[in-house]
N, C-alpha and C positions, 0 to 999 in steps of 0.2 A: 207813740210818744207824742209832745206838744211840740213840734216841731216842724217848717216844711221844710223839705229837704228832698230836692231835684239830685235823682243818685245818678247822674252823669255828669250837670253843670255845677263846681262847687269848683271852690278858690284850693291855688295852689301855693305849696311853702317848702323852702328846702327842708332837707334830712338832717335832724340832728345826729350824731355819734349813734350807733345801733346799740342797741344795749336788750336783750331777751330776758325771758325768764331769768327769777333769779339764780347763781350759777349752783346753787345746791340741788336744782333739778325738780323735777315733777314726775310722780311715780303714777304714771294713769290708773284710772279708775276702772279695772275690764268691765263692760256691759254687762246688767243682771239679764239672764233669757232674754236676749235682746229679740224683737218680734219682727219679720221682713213688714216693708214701711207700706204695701199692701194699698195700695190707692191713697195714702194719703200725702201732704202737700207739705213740702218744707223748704222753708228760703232764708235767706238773710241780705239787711240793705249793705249793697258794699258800698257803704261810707270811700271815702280817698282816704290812702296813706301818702306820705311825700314824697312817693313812687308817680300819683297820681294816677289815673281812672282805670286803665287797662293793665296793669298790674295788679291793680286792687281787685277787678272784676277776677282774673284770672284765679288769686288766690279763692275768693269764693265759690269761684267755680270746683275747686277741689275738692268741696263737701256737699257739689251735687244739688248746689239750688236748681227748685223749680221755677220760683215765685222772687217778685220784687216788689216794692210799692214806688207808686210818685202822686205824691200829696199836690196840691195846689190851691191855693185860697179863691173864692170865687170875683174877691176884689179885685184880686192880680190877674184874671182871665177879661170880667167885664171892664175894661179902663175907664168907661162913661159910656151913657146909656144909651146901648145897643153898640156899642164897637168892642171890639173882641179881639186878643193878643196871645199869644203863644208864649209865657213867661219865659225867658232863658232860651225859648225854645224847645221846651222839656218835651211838647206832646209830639215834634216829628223826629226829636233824637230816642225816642224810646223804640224806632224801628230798632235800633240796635238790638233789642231782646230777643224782639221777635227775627230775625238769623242766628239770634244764640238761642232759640227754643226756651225761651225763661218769659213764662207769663209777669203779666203787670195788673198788681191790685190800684185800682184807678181812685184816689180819695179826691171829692171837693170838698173842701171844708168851708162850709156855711155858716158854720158853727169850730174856730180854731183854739178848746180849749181855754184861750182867759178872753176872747173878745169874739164876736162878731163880724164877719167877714164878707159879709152883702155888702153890695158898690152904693155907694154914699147918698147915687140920687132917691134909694130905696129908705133912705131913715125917716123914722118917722112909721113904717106901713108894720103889722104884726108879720109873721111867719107865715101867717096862715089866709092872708090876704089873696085877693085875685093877682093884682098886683105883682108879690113876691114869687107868686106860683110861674105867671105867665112869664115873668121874665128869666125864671131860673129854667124853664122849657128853652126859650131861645138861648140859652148859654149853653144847655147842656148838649141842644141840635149842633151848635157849631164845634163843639168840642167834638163828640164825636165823630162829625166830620173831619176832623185833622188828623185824626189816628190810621197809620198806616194801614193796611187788609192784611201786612204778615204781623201785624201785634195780636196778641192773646189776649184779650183782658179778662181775668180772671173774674172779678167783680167788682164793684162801682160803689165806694163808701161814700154817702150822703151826708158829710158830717163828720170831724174828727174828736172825739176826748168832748162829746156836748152836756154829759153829764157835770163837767166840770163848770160849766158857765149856766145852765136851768138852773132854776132856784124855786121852788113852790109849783104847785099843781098849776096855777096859770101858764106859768113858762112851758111845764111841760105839755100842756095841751096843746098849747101855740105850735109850739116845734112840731108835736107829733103828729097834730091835722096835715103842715106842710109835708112832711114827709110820708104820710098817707098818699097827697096826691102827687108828688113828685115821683115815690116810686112806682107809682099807677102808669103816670105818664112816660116815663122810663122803659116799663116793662109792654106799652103797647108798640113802640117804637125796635123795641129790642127784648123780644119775650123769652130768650135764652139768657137772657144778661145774669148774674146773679148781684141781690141789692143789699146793703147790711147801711148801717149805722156804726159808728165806734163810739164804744164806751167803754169808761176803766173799770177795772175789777177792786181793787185795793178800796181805792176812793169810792166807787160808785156802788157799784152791783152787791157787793159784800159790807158797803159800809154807809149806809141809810136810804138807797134810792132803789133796791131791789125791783119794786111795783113798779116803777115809772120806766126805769129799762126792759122787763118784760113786757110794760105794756107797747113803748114804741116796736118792740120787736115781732108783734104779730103782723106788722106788713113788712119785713126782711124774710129773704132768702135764707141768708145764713146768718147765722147771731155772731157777730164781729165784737172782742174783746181786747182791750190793751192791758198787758200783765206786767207790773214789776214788783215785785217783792219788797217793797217799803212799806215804812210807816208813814205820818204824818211828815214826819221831820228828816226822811228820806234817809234811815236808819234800817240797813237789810235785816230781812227777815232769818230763821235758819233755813239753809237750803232745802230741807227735808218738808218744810210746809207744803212745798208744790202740790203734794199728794193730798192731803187736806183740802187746796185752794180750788184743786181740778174738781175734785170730788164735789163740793160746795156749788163750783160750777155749773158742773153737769144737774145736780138737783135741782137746779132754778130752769133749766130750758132740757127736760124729761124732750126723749125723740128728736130733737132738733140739731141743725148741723151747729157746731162749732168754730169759728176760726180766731185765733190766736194772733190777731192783726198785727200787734206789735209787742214782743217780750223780750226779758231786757234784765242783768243785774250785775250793777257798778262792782269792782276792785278795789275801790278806793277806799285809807283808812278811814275819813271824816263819816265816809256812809255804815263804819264798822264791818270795814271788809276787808277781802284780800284778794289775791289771785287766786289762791287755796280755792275760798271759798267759791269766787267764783265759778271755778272749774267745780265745784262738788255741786253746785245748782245746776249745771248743763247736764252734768250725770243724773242727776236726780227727775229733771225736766225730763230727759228721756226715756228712763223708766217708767216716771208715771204717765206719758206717752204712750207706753206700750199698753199701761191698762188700761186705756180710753179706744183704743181702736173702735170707728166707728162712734164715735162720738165728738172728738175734736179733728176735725178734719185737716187744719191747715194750722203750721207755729209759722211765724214771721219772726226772724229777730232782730230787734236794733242795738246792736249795728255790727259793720264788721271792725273800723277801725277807732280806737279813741280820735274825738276833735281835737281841732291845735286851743290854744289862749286865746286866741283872733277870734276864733267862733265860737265858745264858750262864754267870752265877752258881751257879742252879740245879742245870745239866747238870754245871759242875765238881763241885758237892758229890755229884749223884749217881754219877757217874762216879771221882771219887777221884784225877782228876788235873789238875795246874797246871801241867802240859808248857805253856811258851810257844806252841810249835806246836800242842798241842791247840786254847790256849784260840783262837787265832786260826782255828785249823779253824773250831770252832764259830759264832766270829763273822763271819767274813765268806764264809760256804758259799755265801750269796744270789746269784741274777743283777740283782739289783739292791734298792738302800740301804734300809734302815728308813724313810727320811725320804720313801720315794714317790718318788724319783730314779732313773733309769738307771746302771748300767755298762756299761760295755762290752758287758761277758758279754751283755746283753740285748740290746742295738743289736746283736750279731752272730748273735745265735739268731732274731731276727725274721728274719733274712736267708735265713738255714739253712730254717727251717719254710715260709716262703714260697715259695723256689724250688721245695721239696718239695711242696709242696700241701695242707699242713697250716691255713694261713692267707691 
């Protein structure tokens, strides 16, 4: 998603009234030949409910995550040139994972979706400068230095949602020379690491820029995708496309690992949705999960709980738009309510990870 979003440090709010599914119930979906999950890799970011952070993790822990992310912009890490900060804190509270055996997909975002996120003494230089390179070397030696030795990192995204802000074959040259040699540098430092780029599928990969995300991804590790089911006007697709969308996918990167960076689809009626449907996407995700074995390695989902109004607020102002279907994207992304309640989406993903042998 365009979003950063530190899954430990995030603001607290009371409980409104509980209120769950609705009281006519949800008749779950049984798993078709559900397949054992056989080395592959599934998480979800647990967002806060008004339980706040250790209630929330708990509940996620129920469905057997492996995997988390924490995003971090590279402006908020370098504060000015050459001094270096630990945003919130996020990179030595992420020990916390590493005692709960839950790897950490590590994103700097260079690139966060609508802007540009290199430290301010950098404007003015391309991507692809010595400059931009040498500096993002000394950012990313300190970062890794501040990661605990019981954390996991999973892999290291260079970039979050970049397809969203390149425009034309210069831009993307720019970026993709930089990220040629930043993950060069990366990988001599740390040649186990695994290194991806994030880019959307909907908007990106499936919808004009196909060439230019293949072509940055011959220096990745794993090919890192963000998946939501919308359209332009953030209008859910039918659940049943996944299997199309997978399929489409897998054709563009033939032998290559896949990961599922961040997937995701809203409840809300403005998006033309429901809990229904929601829950019938998670079923459906995990079916055509099953026929990709070996092929998409890893699903991430965002999120675990809806945001409150405070932080939907937020996201509009930073984002710049008041698309009715955005804001409903944003707010009901959850598999289940701010309030510490179920949807659907949840009662039907416990079903899914279970049969699989995730929980």
């Amino acid at each position: 998603m365009r979003f950063m979003i530190c899954c430990i440090v995030l603001f607290l709010f009371g409980c409104s009234d509980s209120t769950g599914p609705e009281e006519s119930g949800y008749q779950v979906i049984p798993p078709e030949n559900p397949q054992p999950h056989q080395g592959r890799i599934f998480g979800i970011n647990p967002s806060e409910s008004c339980e706040g952070f250790l209630p929330s993790f708990d509940v996620a822990q129920e469905a057997g995550i492996q995997v988390v992310e924490l995003i971090l912009a590279w402006d908020q890490i370098e504060v000015s040139e050459g001094v270096y900060e630990d945003p919130w804190g996020a990179l030595e509270a992420i020990s916390f994972y590493g005692n709960e055996d839950v790897e950490v997909l590590l994103t700097i975002s260079v690139i966060n979706t609508v802007e540009r996120t290199v430290p301010d003494y950098l404007d003015g230089y391309d991507y692809s400068s010595p400059e931009v390179a040498q500096a993002f070397e000394n950012m990313i030696d300190w970062v890794m230095a501040q990661i605990s030795p019981n954390v996991t990192i999973a892999a290291l995204a260079i970039g979050n949602e970049v397809d969203c802000l390149l425009d034309g074959a210069s831009q993307w040259n720019d970026y993709t020379s930089f990220y040629q040699t930043a993950s060069a540098y990366v990988h001599q430092n740390q040649p186990a690491l695994l290194i991806g780029v994030k880019c959307t599928v909907t908007g990106g990969l499936l919808g004009g820029e196909t060439g230019e995300i293949q072509a940055i991804n011959q220096y990745s590790d794993v090919v890192m995708l963000n998946y939501y089911s919308l359209d332009s006007e953030f209008i859910v697709m039918d659940p049943l496309v996944v299997h199309q969308h997978f399929e489409q996918i897998i054709a563009c990167f033939p032998g290559r690992s896949i990961w599922m960076t961040e997937l995701g689809y809203p409840s809300g009626p403005n998006c033309n949705s429901s809990e229904t449907m929601q829950a019938e996407f998670y079923h459906e995700l995990f079916t055509a999960w099953d026929d990709h074995i070996g092929e998409i390695d890893l699903v991430l989902i965002d999120w675990l709980h809806d945001a409150t109004p405070e932080q939907v607020e937020e996201w509009v102002e930073y984002y710049g738009s008041s698309n009715p279907g955005f804001v409903e994207f944003l707010s009901t992304l959850g598999l289940r309510n701010y309030n510490h309640t179920d949807k659907y989406a949840w009662i039907q993903l416990l079903e899914e990870t279970a049969a699989r042998g995730w929980n």
